[in-house]
C-alpha positions in Angstrom: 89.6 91.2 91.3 91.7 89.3 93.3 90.4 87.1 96.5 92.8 88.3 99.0 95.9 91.2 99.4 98.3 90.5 101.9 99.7 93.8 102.9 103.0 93.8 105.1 104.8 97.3 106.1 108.2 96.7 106.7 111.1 98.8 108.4 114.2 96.9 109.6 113.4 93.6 110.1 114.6 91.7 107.0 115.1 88.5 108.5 112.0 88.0 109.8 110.5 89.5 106.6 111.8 86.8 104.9 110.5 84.4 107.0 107.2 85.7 107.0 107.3 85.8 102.9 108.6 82.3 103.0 105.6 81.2 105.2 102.9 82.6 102.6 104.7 80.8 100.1 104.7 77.4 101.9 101.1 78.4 103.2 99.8 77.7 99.5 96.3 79.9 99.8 94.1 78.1 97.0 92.7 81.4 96.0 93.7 84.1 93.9 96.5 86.1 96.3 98.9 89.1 96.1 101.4 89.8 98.4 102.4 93.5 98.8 105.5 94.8 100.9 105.9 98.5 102.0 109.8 99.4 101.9 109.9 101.8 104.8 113.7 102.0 105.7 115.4 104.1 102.4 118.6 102.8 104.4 117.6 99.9 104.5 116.3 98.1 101.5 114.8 95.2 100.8 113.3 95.0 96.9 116.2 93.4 95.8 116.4 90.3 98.1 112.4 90.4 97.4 113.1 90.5 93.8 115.4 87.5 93.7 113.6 85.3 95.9 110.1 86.1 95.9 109.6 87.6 92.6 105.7 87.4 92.8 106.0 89.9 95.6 105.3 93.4 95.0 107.6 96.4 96.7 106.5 99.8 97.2 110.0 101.9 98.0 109.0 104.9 100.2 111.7 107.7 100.2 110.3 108.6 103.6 109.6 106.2 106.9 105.7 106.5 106.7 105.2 104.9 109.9 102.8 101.9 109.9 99.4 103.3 109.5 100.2 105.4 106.4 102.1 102.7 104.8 99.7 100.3 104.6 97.7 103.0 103.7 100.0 102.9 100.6 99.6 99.4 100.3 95.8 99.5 100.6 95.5 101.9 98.1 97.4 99.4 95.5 95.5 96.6 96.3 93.1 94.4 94.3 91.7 91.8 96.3 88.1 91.4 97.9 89.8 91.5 101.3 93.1 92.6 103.0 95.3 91.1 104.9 96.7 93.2 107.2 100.1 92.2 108.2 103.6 92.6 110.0 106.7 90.9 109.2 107.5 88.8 112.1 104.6 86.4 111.6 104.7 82.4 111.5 101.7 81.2 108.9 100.1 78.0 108.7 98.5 76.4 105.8 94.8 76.9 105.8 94.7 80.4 108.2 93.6 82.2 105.3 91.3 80.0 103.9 89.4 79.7 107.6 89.8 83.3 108.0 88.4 83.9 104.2 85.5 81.7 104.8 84.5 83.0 107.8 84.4 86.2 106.1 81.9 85.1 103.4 79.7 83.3 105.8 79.3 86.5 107.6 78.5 89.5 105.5 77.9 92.2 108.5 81.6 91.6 109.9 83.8 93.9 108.7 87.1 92.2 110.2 88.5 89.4 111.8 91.6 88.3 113.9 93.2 85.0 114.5 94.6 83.8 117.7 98.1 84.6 117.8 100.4 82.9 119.6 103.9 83.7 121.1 106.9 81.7 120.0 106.6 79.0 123.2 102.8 78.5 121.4 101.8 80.3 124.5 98.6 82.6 123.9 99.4 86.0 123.0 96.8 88.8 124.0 95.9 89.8 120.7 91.6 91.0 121.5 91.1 93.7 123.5 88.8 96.1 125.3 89.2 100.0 124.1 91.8 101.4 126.6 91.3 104.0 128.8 93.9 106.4 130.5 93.9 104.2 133.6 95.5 101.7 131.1 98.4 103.1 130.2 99.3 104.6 133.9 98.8 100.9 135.3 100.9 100.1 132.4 103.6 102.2 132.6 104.1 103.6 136.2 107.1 101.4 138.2 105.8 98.5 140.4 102.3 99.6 140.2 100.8 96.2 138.8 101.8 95.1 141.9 98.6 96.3 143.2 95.2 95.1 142.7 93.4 97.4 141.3 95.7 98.4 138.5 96.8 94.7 137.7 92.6 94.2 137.5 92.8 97.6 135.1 95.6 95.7 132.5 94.0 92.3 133.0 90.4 93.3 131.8 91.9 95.5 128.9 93.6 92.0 127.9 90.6 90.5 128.3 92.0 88.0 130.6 88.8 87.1 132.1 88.1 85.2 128.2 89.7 81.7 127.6 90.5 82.9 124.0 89.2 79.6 122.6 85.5 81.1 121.1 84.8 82.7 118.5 83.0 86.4 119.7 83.0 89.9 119.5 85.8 92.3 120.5 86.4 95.8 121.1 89.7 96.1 118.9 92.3 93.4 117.6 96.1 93.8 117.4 97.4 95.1 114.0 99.8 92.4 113.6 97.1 90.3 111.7 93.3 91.1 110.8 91.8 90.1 108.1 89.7 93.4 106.4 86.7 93.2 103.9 87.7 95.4 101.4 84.2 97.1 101.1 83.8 97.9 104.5 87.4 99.8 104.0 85.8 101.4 101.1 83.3 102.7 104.0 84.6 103.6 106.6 87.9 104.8 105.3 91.9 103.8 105.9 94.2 104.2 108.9 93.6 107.6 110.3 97.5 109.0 109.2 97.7 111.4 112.2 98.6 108.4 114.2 102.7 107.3 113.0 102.4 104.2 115.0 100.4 102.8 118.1 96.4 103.6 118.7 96.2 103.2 114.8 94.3 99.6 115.3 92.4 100.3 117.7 91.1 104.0 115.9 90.1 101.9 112.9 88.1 98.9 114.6 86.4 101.7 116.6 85.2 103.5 113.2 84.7 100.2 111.6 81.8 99.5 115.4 80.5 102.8 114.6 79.9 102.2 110.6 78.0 99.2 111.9 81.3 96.9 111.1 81.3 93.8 113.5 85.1 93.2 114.8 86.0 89.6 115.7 88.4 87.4 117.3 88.4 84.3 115.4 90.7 81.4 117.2 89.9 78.3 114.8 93.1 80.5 112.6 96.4 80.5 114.8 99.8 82.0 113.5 102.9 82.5 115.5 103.6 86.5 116.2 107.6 87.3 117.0 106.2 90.4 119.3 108.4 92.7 121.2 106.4 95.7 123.2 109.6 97.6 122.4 108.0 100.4 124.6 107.9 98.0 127.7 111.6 97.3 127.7 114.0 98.1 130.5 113.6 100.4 133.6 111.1 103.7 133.8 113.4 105.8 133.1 114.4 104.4 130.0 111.3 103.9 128.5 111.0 107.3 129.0 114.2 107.7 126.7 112.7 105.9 124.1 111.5 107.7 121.1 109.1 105.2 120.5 107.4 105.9 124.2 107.3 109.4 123.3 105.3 108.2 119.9 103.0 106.0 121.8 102.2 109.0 124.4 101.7 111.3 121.7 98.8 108.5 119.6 97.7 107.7 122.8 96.5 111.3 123.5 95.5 112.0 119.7 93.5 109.2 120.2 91.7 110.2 124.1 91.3 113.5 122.3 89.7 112.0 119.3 87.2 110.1 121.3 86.3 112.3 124.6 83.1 111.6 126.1 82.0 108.8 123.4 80.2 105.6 124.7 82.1 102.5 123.2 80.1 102.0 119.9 80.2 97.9 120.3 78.0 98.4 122.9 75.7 100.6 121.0 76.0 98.4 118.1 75.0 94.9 120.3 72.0 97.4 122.1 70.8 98.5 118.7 71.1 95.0 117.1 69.2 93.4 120.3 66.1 95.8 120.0 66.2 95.2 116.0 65.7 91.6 117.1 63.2 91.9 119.3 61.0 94.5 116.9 60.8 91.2 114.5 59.9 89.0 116.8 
């Protein structure tokens, strides 16, 4: 068995693919690695400029764009290693993140995955830890000029966990996609991305099982790497968000995911509450 997969799921990005490939590469993990790409874009390929200049890396061609959950689903199911690096391909590594995140992991046997800090490409702090959203999110999210109020700017800014400096290592409700680090036998637990969800809502769905299996979900900032993001959702007026197909995917995981989860308590707090009276029942 290998020590780590790094799992990427790629679409039409090539460039920054190959940055991101070049960046393991130069990152030099002193462990036993494999690097697996999903091929999402049949119109699009990529395994031959993979082939020639990063022939360690392995390419999984699907005829079909799986969307992100079920193709790192794919690559999940090929991998070998003790943990999974979930990945996109628009990150910016640094030698030792996977070591710190690795080592954390071992130290820690009861956390099921972890998240660096990720930072913007100004090395600005990217919100990357969150609170599970609630409807009220989205509508202070999305309607015109309505952060402009208080109470739905205070909405977006606790969901983004704004009120943490993001310098401590603690417990969070859900972490971005972009880059967690997963032990492979809590996967074995709890299960994959939930494939009903094509893209969006699919991280947060899987850190919310991982909480209720009893998986501890953290935010771990001693790790940084660079994330090229674009909320390609956010861009432009109302109306054309609206327009865009992926809105119209993110509406339709968002309420998958509300419908998926009505009336259920947020299982971290369950999970701290439980954990508290187990301490105090040995003391």
């Amino acid at each position: 068995m290998k020590e780590l997969s790094i799992l990427i799921v790629h679409y039409n990005t090539p460039g920054l693919l190959r940055q991101t490939l070049k960046g393991i590469r130069l990152s030099r993990p002193e462990f036993d690695y494999e690097v697996i790409v999903v091929d999402n874009n049949k119109n699009m390929r990529i395994d031959q400029m993979v082939k020639n200049e990063f022939p360690d890396v392995r390419v999984l061609l699907s005829e079909e764009n799986l969307g992100f959950g079920r193709g790192m689903n794919a690559a999940i199911e090929a991998a070998e290693g003790k943990y999974v690096f979930i990945g996109n391909p628009d990150i910016c590594l640094f030698p030792g993140v996977f070591e710190e995140l690795v080592t954390y992991m071992d130290a820690h046997p009861d956390v099921g995955m972890v998240g660096p800090k990720l930072l913007n490409p100004d090395a600005s702090v990217q919100y990357s830890c969150y609170r599970f959203s609630t409807p009220s999110v989205i509508l202070s999210r999305r309607l015109p000029f309505a952060q402009r109020f208080k109470k739905p700017r205070a909405v977006v800014d606790r969901y983004l966990m704004k009120d943490f400096d993001h310098e401590e290592i603690r417990e969070v409700d859900y972490l971005l996609g972009a880059a967690i680090l997963v032990r492979g036998k809590a996967v074995e637990e709890v299960g994959v991305f939930d494939p009903e969800f094509f893209m969006y809502f699919e991280d947060q769905d899987l850190c919310r099982r991982f909480w209720k299996a009893g998986w501890r979900v953290i935010y771990h900032p001693k790790a940084e790497l660079i994330h090229y993001h674009r909320r390609e959702t956010a861009e432009g007026s109302f109306l054309s968000q609206l327009k865009n197909p992926l809105t119209r995917i993110q509406m339709q995981s968002a309420l998958y995911y509300y419908k998926k989860y009505k009336g259920e308590s947020n299982p971290r707090h369950m999970h701290t509450r439980q954990s508290h009276a187990s301490r105090l029942e040995l003391s």
